[in-house]
C-alpha positions as CSV (number, residue, x, y, z in Angstrom):
1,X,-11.1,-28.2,13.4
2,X,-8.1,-29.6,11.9
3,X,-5.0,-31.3,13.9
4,X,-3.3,-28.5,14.9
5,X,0.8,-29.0,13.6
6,X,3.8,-28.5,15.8
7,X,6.1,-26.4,13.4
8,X,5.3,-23.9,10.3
9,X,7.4,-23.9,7.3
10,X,8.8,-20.2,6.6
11,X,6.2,-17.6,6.6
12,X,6.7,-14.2,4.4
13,X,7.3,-11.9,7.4
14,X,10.0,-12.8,9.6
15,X,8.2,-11.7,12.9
16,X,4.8,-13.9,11.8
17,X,6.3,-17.3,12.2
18,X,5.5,-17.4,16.0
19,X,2.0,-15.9,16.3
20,X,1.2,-18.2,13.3
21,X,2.3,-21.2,15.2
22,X,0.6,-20.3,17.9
23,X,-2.7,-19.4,16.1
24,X,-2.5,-23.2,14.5
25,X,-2.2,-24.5,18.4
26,X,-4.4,-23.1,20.1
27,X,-7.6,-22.4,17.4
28,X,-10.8,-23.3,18.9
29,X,-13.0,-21.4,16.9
30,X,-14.0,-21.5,12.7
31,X,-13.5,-17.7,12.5
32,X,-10.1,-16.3,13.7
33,X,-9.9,-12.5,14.0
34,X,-6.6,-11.4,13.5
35,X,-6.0,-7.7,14.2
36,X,-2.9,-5.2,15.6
37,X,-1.4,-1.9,14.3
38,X,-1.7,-1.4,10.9
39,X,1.7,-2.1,8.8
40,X,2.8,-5.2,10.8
41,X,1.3,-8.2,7.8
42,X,-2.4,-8.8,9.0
43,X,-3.0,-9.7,5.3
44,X,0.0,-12.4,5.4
45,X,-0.8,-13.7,8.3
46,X,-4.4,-14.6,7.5
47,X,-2.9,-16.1,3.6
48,X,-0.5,-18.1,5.4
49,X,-3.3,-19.6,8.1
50,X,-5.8,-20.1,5.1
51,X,-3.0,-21.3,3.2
52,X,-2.3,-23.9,6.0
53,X,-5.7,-25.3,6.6
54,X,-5.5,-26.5,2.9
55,X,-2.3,-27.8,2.8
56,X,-2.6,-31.2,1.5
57,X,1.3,-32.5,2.7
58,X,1.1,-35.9,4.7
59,X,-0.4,-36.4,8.1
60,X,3.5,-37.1,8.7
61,X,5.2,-34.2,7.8
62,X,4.9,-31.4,10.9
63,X,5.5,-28.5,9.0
64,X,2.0,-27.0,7.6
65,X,1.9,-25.1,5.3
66,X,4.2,-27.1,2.9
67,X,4.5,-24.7,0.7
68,X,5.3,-27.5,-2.0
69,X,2.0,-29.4,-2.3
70,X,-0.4,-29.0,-5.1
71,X,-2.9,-26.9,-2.7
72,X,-0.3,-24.3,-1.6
73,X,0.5,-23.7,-5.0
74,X,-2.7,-23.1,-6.0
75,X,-3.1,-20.6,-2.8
76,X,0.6,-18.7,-3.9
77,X,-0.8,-18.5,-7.3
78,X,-4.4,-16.9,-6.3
79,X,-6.2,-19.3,-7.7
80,X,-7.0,-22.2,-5.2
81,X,-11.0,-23.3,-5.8
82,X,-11.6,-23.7,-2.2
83,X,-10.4,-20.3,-1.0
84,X,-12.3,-16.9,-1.5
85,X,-10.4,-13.8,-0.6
86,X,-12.4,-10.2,-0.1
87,X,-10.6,-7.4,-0.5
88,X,-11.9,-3.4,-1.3
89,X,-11.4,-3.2,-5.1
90,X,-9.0,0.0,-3.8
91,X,-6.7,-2.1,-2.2
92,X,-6.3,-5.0,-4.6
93,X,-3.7,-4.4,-7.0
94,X,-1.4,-2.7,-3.9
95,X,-1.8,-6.7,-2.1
96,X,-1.3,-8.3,-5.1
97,X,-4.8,-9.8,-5.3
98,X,-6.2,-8.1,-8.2
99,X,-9.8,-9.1,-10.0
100,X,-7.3,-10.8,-12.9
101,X,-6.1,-13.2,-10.2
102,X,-8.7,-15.7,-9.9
103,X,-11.8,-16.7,-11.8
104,X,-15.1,-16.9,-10.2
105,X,-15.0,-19.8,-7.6
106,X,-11.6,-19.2,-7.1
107,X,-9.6,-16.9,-4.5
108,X,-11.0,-13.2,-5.1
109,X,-14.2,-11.4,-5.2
110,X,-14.8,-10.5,-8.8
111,X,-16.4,-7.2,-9.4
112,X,-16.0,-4.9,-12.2
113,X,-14.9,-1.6,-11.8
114,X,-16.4,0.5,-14.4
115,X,-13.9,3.4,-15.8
116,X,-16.0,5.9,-14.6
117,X,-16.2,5.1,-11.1
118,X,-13.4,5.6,-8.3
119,X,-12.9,2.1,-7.3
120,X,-14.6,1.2,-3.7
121,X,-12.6,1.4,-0.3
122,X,-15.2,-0.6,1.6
123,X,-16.3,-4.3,0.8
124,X,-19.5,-4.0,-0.4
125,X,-22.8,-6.2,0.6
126,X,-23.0,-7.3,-2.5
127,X,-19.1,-9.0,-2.5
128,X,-20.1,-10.3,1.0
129,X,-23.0,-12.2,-0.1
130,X,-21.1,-14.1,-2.6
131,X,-19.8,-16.4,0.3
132,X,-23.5,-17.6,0.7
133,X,-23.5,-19.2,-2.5
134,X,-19.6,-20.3,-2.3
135,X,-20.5,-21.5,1.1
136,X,-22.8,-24.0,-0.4
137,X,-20.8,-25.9,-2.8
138,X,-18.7,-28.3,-2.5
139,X,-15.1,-28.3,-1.7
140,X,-13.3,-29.0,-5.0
141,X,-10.0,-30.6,-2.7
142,X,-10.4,-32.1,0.5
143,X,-9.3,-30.1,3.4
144,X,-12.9,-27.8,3.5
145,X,-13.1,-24.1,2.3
146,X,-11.7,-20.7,3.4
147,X,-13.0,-17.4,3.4
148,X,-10.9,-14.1,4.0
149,X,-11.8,-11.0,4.3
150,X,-9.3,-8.0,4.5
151,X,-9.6,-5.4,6.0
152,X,-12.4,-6.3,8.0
153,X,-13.3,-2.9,9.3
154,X,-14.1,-1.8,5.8
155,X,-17.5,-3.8,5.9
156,X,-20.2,-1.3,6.5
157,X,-23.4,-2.1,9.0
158,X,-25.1,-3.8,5.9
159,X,-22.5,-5.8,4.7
160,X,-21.6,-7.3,8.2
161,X,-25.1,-8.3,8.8
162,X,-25.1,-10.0,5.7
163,X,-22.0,-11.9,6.9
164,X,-23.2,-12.7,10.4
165,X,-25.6,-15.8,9.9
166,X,-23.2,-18.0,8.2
167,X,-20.3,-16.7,9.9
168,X,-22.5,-17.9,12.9
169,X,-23.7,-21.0,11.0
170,X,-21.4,-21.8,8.6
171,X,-22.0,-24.9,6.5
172,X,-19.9,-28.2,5.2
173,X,-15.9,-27.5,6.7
174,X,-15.9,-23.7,5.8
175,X,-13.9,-21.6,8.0
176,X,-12.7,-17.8,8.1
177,X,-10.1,-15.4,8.6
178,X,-11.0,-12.1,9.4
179,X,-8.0,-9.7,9.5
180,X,-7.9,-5.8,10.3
181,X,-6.7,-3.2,12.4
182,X,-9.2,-1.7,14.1
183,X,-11.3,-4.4,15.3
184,X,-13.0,-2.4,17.9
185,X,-14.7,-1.1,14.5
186,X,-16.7,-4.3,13.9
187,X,-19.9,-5.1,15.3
188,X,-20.2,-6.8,18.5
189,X,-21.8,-9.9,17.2
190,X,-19.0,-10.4,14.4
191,X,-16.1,-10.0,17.0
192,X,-18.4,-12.4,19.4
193,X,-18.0,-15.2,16.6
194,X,-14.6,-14.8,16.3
195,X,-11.4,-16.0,17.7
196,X,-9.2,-13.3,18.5
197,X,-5.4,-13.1,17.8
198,X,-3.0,-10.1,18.1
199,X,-0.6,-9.3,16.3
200,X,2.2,-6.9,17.8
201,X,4.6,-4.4,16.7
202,X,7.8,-6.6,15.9
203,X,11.3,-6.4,17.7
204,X,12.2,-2.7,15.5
205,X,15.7,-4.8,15.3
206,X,13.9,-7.8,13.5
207,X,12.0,-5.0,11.3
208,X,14.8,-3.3,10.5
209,X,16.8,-6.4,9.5
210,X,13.8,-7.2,7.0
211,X,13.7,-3.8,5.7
212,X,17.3,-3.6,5.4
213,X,16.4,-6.7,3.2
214,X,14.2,-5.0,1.1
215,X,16.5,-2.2,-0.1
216,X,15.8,0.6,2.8
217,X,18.8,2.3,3.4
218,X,18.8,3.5,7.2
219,X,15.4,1.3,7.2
220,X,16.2,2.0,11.3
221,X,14.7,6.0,10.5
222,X,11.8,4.9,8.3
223,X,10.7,2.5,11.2
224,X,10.8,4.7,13.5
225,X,8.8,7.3,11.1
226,X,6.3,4.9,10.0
227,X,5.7,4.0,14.0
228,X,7.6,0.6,14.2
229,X,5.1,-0.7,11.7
230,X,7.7,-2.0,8.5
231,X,4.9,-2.5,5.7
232,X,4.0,0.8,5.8
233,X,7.9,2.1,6.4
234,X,8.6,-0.4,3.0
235,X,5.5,1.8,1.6
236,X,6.8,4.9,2.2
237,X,10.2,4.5,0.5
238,X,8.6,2.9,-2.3
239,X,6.5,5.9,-2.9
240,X,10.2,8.0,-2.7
241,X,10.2,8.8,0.8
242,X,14.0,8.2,1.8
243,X,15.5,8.2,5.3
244,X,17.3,11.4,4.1
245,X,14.0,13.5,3.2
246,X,12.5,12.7,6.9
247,X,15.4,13.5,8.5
248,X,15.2,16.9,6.9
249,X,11.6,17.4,6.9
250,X,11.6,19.5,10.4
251,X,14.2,22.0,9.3
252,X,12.3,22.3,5.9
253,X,8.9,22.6,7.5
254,X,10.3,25.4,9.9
255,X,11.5,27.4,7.2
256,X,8.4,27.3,5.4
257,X,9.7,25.6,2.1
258,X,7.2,23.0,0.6
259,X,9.0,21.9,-2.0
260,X,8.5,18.2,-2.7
261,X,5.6,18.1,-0.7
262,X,3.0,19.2,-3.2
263,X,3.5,15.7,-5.4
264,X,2.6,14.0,-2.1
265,X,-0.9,13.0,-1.9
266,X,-2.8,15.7,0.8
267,X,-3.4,12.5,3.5
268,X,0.1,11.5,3.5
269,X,1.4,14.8,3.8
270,X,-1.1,15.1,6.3
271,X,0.5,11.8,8.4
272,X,3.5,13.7,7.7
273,X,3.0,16.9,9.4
274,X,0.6,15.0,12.0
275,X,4.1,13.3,13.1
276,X,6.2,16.9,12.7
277,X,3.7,18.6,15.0
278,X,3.4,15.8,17.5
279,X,7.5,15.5,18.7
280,X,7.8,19.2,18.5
281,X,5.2,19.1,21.4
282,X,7.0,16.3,23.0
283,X,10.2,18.3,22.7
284,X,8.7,21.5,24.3
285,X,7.6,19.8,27.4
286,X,10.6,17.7,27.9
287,X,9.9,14.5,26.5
288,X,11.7,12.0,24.3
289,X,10.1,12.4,20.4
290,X,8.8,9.0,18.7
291,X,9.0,9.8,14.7
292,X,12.3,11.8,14.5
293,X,15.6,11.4,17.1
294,X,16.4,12.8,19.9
295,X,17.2,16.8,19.3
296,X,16.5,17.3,15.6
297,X,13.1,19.5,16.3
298,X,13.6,22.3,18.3
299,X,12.1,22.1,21.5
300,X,10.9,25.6,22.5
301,X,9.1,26.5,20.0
302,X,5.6,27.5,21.5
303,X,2.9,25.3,22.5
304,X,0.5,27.3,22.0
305,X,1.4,27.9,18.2
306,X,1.8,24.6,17.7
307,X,-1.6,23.4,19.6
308,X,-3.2,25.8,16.9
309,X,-1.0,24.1,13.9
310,X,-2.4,20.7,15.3
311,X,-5.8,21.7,15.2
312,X,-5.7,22.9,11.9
313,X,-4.0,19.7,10.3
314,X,-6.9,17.9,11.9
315,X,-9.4,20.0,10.1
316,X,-8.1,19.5,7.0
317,X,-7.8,15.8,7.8
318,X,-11.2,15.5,8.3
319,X,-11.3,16.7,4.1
320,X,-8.4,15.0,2.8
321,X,-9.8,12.9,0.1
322,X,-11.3,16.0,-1.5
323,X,-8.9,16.0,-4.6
324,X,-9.7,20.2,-5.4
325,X,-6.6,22.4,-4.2
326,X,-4.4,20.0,-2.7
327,X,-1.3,22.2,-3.5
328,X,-2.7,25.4,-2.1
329,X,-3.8,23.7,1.0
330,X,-0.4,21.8,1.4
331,X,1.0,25.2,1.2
332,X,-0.6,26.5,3.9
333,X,0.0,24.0,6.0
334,X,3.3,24.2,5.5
335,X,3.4,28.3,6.1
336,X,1.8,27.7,9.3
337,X,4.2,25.0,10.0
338,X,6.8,27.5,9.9
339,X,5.3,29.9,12.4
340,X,4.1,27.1,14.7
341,X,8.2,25.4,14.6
342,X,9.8,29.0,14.9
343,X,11.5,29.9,18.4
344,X,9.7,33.1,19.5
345,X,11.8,36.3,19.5
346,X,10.9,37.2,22.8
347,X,12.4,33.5,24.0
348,X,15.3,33.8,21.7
349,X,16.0,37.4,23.1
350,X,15.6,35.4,26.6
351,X,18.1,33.0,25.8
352,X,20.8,35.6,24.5
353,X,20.6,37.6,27.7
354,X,21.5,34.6,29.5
């Protein structure tokens, strides 16, 4: 275990600098688990803990990582020897971290994707049993080795197995970082090796201030929409999703108009309408909404239409990454949106009485 420092230099996410601190403090363990909701930099944090393990900056300086030493700019540049980072081959080019990044000992699991195969979404047993063999040699600098593996979930039954024995035993000064967020998906005997540290939603006013950074106009609305979690809210408007178009998307949806919608991809339309359907509930029973503010979805539209909306977005949920008929089935989500958000006549008759 290394000498845990009393300060970190700036971390990449303004809300990580504490947790980070205290994961250097208080780590007990050779494997930390870091996990929380999805969106709030479970990928950062566990690059900026690897990243300070290997710092090389003197046993004077209190700050760790440097960020200036020879080893962090190795780690920045994805190419440290002594640092192997696992990530699905679908999520590598969206973290930066693609199979150009490093060579073979260095920071990221190789593996080719041939052209005629849809690149994985899991780690595969095969990229977990490459840390046997980087296990076993030696440390090119001289602060150990690090392993990372992102998201952690994504390892099937087989390819944990394969990682427990020298996650349990693991040889020379070789630690790891395990990062996710669902960790309740692991096995038992991998969270059991682990230390555990949570990451929380951060302050939405810190979030927003960071987004605001970014170049999210209103960044306050996309928080909200994405959940409090600002990766994914950055994700959103960088697909095109602007505070403007979610602020509208009730009204639009209750009218029955998809435009816009079909160029989505089916599961984020899907988390879209998922969000519509769930404050319109909240609004019909009285409570406050959580993805849209207070009074833009009409709150008496019927439950019942709208428990029968819900169900069927969760159907088609449960199919989303089929790729046949996406449009047509957008569209009829979107026509039974509009009966499911429309005041009944009998209630709106009701109210004009009064």
């Amino acid at each position: 275990m290394i000498d845990a420092p009393q300060t970190t230099a700036p971390v990449p996410l303004p809300w990580l600098a504490d947790p980070l601190r205290a994961a250097l403090e208080t780590q007990r363990a050779h494997a930390l688990l870091i996990h929380g909701p999805q969106g709030v930099g479970q990928f950062e944090m566990a690059l900026t803990l690897a990243q300070a393990w290997l710092c090389e900056s003197p046993p004077s300086q209190s700050t760790r990582p440097c960020g200036h030493c020879a080893s962090c700019r190795l780690v920045q540049a994805r190419s440290h020897p002594d640092l192997m980072v696992l990530v699905p081959e679908a999520l590598r080019e969206a973290l930066g971290w693609s199979t150009d990044d490093a060579g073979e000992e260095g920071g990221s699991s190789k593996g080719e994707t041939s052209g005629k195969r849809k690149p994985s979404k899991d780690i595969r047993v095969d990229e977990v049993r490459r840390i046997v063999s980087f296990a076993q040699t030696t440390a090119a600098r001289a602060h150990g080795k690090v392993v990372v593996v992102f998201p952690a979930e994504r390892m099937n039954g087989i390819s944990a197995n394969a990682l427990l024995k020298t996650l349990e035993e693991p040889p020379g000064n070789l630690r790891f970082v395990l990062a996710g967020a669902s960790a309740d998906a692991l096995l038992p005997t991998i969270r059991s090796r682990c230390q555990a540290v949570r990451l929380d939603l951060p302050e939405p006013t810190v979030a927003a201030a960071w987004l605001q950074a970014q170049g999210v106009m209103q960044p306050e609305v996309l928080l909200a929409a994405a959940g409090g979690q600002p990766e994914e809210a950055l994700s959103w408007f960088r697909e095109g999703l602007d505070a403007r178009a979610w602020l509208a998307l009730p009204e639009q949806l209750a009218r029955g108009d998809a435009a816009g919608l079909t160029a989505w991809p089916l599961s984020r339309v899907i988390d879209m309408l998922f969000k519509v359907c769930h404050d319109a509930m909240r609004a019909a029973v009285g409570a406050a909404p959580r993805y849209f503010p207070f009074g833009l979805i009409n709150g008496r539209a019927s439950i019942e239409e709208l428990t029968r909306w819900y169900r069927e977005i969760g159907r088609v949920a449960r199919h989303a990454e089929h790729p046949w008929q996406a449009a047509l089935t957008i569209e009829l989500l979107v026509t039974q949106a509009h009966t499911a958000l429309t005041v009944p006549k009998s209630t709106t008759a009701v109210l004009r009485v009064r």
